[in-house]
C-alpha positions as CSV (number, residue, x, y, z in Angstrom):
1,X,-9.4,12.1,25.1
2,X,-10.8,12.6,28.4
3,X,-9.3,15.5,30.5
4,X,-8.8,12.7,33.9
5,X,-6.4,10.8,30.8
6,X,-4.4,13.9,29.7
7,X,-2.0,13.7,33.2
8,X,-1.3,10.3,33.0
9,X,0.5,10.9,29.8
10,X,4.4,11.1,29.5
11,X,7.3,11.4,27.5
12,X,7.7,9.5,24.7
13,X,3.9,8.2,24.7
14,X,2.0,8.0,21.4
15,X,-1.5,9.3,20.8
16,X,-3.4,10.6,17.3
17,X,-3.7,14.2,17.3
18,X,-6.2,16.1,15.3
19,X,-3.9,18.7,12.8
20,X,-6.5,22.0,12.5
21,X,-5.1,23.4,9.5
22,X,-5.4,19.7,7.1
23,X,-8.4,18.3,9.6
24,X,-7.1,14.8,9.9
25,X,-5.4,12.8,12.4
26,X,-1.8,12.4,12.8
27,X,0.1,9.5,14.9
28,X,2.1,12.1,16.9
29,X,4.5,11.4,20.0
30,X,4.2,13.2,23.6
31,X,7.5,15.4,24.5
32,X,6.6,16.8,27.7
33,X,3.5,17.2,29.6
34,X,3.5,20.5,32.2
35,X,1.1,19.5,34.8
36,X,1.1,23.3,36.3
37,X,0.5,24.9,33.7
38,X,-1.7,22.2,31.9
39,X,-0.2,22.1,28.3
40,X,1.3,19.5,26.6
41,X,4.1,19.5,23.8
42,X,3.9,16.7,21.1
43,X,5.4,15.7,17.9
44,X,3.5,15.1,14.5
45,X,5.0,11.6,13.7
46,X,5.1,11.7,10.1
47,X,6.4,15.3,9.4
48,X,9.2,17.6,11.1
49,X,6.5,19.8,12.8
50,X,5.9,20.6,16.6
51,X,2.8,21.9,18.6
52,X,2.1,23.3,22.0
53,X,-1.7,22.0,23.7
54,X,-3.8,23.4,26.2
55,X,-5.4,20.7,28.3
56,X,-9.1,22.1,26.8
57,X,-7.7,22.2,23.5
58,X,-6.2,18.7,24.1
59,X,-8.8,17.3,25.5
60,X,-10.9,17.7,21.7
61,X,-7.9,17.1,20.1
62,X,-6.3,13.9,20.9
63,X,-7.2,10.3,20.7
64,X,-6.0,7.2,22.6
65,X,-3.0,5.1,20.7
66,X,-4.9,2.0,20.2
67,X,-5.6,-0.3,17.4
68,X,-9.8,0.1,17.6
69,X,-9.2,4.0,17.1
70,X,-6.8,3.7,14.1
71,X,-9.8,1.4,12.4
72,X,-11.9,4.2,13.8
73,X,-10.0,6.7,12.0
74,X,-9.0,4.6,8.9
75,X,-12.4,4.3,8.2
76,X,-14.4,7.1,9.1
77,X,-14.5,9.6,6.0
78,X,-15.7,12.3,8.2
79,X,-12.2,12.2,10.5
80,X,-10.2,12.3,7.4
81,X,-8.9,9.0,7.4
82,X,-10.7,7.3,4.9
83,X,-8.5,5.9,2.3
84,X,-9.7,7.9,-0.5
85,X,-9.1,11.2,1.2
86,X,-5.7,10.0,3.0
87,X,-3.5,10.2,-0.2
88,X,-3.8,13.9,-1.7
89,X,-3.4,15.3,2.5
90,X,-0.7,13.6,2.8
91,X,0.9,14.3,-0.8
92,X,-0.2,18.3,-0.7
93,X,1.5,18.4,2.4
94,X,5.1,16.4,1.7
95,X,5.4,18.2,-1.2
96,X,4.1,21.9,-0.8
97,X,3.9,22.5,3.0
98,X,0.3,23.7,2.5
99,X,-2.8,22.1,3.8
100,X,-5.4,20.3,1.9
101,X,-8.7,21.5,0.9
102,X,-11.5,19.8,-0.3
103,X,-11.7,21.6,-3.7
104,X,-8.6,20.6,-4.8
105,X,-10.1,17.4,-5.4
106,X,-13.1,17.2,-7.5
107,X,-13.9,13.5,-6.3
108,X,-12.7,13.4,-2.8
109,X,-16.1,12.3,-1.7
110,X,-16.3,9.4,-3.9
111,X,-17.4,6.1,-1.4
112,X,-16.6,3.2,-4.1
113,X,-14.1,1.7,-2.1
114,X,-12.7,-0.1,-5.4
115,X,-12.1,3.8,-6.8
116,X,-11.2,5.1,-3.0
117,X,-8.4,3.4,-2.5
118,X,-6.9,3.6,-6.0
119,X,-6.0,7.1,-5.0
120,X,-3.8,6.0,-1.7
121,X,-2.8,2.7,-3.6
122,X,-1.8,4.1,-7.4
123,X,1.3,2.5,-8.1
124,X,1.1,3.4,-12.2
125,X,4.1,6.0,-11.9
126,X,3.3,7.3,-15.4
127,X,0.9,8.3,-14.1
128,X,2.1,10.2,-10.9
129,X,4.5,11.7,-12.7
130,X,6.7,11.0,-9.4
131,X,9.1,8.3,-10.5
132,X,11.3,10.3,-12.5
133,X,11.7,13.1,-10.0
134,X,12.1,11.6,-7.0
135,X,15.1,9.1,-8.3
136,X,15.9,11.2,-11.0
137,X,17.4,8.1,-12.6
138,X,14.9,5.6,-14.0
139,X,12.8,6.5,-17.0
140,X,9.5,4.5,-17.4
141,X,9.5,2.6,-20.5
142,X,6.8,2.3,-22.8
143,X,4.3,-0.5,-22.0
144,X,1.0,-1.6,-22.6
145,X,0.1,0.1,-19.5
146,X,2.2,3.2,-20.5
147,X,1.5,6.7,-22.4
148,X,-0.5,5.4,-25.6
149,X,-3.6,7.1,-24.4
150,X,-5.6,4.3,-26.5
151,X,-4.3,2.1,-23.9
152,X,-4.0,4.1,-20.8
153,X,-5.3,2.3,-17.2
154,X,-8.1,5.2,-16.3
155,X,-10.7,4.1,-14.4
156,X,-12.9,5.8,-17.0
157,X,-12.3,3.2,-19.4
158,X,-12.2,0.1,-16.9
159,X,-15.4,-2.3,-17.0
160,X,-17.2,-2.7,-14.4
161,X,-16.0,-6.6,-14.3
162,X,-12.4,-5.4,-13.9
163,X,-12.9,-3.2,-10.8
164,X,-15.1,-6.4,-8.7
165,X,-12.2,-7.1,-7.4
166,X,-13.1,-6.2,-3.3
167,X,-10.2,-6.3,-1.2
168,X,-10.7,-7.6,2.6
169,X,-10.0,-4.5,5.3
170,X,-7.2,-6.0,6.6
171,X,-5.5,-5.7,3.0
172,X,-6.4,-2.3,2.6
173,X,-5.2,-1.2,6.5
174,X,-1.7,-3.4,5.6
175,X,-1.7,-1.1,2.3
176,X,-2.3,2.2,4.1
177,X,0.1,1.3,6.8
178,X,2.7,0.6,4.0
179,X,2.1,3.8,2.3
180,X,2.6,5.5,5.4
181,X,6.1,3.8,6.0
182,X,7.5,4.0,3.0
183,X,6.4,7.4,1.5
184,X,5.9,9.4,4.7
185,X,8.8,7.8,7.4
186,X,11.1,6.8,4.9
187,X,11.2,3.4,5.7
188,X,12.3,0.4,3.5
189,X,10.6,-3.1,3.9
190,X,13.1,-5.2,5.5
191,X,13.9,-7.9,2.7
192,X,13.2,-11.4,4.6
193,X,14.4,-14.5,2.2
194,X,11.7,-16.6,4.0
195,X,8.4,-14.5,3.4
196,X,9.0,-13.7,-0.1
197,X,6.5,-14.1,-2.5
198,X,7.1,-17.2,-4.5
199,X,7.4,-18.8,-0.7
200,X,4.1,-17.4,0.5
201,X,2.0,-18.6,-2.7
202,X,4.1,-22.1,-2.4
203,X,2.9,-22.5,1.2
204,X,-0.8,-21.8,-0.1
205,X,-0.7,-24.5,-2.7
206,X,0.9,-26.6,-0.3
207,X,-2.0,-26.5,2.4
208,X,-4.6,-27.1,-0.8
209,X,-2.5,-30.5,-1.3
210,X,-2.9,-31.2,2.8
211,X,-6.2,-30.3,2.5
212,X,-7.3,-32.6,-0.3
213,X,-8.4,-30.5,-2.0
214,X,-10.1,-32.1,-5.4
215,X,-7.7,-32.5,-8.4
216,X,-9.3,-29.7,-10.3
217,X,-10.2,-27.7,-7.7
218,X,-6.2,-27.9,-6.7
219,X,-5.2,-26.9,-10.4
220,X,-7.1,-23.8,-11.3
221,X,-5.8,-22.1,-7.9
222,X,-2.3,-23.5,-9.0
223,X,-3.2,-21.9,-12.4
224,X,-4.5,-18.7,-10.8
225,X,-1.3,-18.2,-8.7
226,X,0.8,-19.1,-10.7
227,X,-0.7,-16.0,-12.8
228,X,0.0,-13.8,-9.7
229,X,3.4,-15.1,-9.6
230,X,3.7,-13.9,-13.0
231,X,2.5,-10.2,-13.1
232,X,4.0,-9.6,-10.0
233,X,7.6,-10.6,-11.7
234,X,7.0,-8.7,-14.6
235,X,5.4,-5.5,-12.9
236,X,6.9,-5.3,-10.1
237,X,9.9,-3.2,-11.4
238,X,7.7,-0.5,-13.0
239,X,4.2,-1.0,-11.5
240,X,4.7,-1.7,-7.9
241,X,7.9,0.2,-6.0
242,X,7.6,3.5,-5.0
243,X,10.4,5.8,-5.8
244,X,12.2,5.4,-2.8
245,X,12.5,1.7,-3.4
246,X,14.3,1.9,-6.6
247,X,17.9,2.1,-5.2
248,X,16.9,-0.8,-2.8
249,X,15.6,-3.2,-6.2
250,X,18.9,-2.5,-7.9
251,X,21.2,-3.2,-5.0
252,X,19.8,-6.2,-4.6
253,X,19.6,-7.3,-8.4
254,X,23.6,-6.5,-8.1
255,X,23.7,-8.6,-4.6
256,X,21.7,-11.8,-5.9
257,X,23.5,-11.9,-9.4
258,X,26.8,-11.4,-7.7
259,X,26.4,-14.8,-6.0
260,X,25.6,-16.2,-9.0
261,X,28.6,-15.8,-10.3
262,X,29.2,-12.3,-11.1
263,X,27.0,-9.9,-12.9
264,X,29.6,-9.8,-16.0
265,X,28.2,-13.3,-16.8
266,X,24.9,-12.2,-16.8
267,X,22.6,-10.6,-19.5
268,X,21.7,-7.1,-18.6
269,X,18.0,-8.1,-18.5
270,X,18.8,-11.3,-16.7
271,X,16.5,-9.9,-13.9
272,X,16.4,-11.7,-10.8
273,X,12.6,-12.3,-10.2
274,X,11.0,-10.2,-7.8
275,X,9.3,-12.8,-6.6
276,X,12.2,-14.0,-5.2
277,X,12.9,-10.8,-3.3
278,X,9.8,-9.0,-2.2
279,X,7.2,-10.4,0.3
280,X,4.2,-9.8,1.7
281,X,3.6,-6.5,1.4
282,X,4.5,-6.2,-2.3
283,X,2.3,-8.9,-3.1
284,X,-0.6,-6.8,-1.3
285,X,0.3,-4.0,-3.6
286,X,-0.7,-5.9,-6.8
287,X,-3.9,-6.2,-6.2
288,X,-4.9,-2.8,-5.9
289,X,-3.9,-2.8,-9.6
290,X,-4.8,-6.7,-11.0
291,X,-8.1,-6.0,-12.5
292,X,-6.7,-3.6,-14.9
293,X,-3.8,-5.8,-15.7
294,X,-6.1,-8.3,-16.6
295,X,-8.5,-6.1,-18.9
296,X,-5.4,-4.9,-21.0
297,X,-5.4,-8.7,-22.5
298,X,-3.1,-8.9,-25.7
299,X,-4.4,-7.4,-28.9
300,X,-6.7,-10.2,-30.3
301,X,-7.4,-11.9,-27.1
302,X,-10.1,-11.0,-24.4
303,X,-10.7,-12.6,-20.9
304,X,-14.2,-14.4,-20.5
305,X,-16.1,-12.7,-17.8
306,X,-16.7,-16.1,-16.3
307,X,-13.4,-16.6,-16.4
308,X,-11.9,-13.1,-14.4
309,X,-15.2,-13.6,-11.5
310,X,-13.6,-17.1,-11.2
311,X,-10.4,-16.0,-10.6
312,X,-11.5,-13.6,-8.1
313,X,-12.9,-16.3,-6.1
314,X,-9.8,-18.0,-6.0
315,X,-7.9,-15.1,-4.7
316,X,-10.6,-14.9,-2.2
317,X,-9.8,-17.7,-0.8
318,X,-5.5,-16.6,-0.9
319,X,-6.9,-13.9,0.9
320,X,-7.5,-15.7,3.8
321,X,-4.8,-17.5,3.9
322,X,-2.9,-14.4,3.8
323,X,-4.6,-12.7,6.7
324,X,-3.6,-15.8,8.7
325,X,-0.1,-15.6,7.5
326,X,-0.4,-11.9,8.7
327,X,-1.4,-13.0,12.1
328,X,1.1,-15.7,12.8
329,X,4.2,-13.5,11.0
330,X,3.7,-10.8,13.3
C-alpha cells in the first residue's frame, strides 16, 4: 500500500495484511491508526491475534480491500494464496498455533489445478481424520468411498478421465470463500428454502424448456442433473459437511420431519433429502469431488469414457447458469 494511503485509513477499515511468520495474506481489520507516531494497530480477521505496524513496515505489508487484489492473492502461488497452498496454512495454524513451512508438504508446489484445489476442497472426512474429533459424535460408516484401501478415493489411483473435470474460477473463489467461512470464522450457511438445490437445478431445466432446447438435447441434461441431484442426496451427509455443520444437518432433519408429522412416525433413515435443505454453496462442494464418485461405478459396471466427457459438458453448461445465479442472488 502506498505510504500517501496509510493516513487515510481508520477504524474499523479492512485491508489484507501480509503475516511474516506463515508468508500469506490475511483479511485483517484496522483498530487504530496513530498519525504522530506513524503506527497502525490491526486485527488478523480469521484468528484471535493482534499486531502493531510501522508506517515503513506497513507500507510493504498491507494491501487495499478490494475484490481485483483478493483474485490477485487467490491466485498468485507466490503470495501464498493459491488454493493448493491455502489449506495446510490455514490448518497448521487452527490447529497447532505454529506457522507453516514448505517442507511440511511434500507437494505444495504442485500447479494441477484439478490436484490443487483437492487439498482446500477435500471433503472425504475419512480421510481427514477430522470428523470424528471435531463433533466427537458421528462415526463415518463404511462405504464404497470408505477404509477398504482397494477402494480408497486417492488421487494415485484416479484416471486421468476422472480428474477432467475443470472447474470455472468463480467456483473455485465461491469454494475458498466458503472454506474460509465455515472452518476459519465459524460461520454456518444461512439455510434459504428458496435457493436450495433441487430448486436451483429445477430452474436450469426450466430455462432449457424456454429455450427450446431440442428434445434430446433437453433429456440428457435432465438425465445428467438429475444424477447430481442424486449424489448430492446421498453424499451429502458424509461427503460434503464439514464438522461444524453436523449439528446444523441434524437439527434440521428433526425440524423438517417434525412438520411432517412427528419424527416418531418416521423411519430412523427416513432422511429428509439434502437437496431440499442445502443450496448453492453445497452444491459447489460436490464437484470438487464428482469425478471420483463417478469412477467408483458398482462392481461389474464401468462408465464409458464418452459417456463421463459428455457429462462434463453438460455441467459446463450448469456452470454458467450458476455463475449467473451467483450474480443476480447476491
Amino acid at each position: 500500500m502506498k505510504r500517501e494511503d496509510l493516513p487515510s485509513l481508520a477504524e474499523g477499515d479492512f485491508v489484507f495484511c501480509r503475516k511474516e511468520d506463515v508468508g500469506i495474506y490475511f483479511r485483517s481489520k484496522i483498530g487504530t491508526v496513530d498519525l504522530e507516531n506513524k503506527t497502525l494497530h490491526l486485527h488478523y480477521y480469521h484468528m484471535s491475534q493482534e499486531e502493531d505496524l510501522s508506517f515503513e513496515e506497513a507500507e510493504q505489508r498491507l494491501l487495499k480491500f478490494s475484490k481485483s487484489n483478493e483474485i490477485r492473492l487467490f491466485n498468485d502461488k507466490k503470495l501464498g494464496m493459491k488454493s493448493g497452498n491455502i489449506r495446510p496454512k490455514l490448518e497448521k495454524l487452527e490447529t497447532t498455533g505454529k506457522p507453516y513451512h514448505p517442507n511440511d508438504k511434500a507437494n505444495d508446489d504442485d500447479d494441477d489445478d484439478a490436484d490443487d484445489y483437492e487439498k482446500v476442497t477435500n471433503f472425504e472426512k475419512d480421510k481427514q481424520g477430522k470428523s470424528d474429533e471435531a463433533s466427537g459424535k458421528r462415526k463415518r460408516e463404511e462405504s464404497s468411498l470408505g477404509s477398504d484401501n482397494t477402494q480408497t478415493l486417492d488421487s494415485s489411483q484416479t484416471s486421468k478421465e476422472s480428474t477432467s473435470l475443470k472447474l470455472p474460477q468463480f467456483i473455485r473463489q465461491e469454494l475458498y470463500k466458503d472454506f474460509v467461512q465455515v472452518r476459519s470464522e465459524k460461520k454456518l450457511h444461512k439455510l434459504n428454502k428458496d435457493q436450495t438445490v433441487a430448486l436451483i437445478v429445477e430452474g436450469y431445466l426450466k430455462e432449457l424448456e424456454e429455450q427450446e432446447v431440442p428434445d434430446t438435447e433437453y433429456d440428457i441434461c435432465k438425465c445428467v442433473m438429475d444424477g447430481v441431484v442424486n449424489y448430492f442426496d446421498n453424499y451429502c451427509e458424509n461427503f460434503l459437511l464439514y464438522p461444524e455443520e453436523e449439528a446444523q444437518f441434524d437439527e434440521e432433519q428433526r425440524k423438517r420431519k417434525s412438520k411432517k408429522g412427528g419424527s416418531r412416525n418416521h423411519d430412523e433413515d427416513d432422511t429428509v433429502p439434502a437437496s431440499t435443505i442445502y443450496g448453492l454453496h453445497h452444491l459447489l462442494r460436490l464437484f470438487t469431488i464428482l469425478p471420483k464418485l463417478l469412477s467408483r461405478m458398482p462392481e461389474g459396471m464401468s462408465l464409458r469414457q464418452s459417456t463421463q466427457s459428455l457429462i462434463y459438458q453438460k455441467l459446463e453448461g450448469f456452470f454458467g447458469y450458476l455463475e449467473l445465479f451467483m450474480q443476480n442472488v447476491q
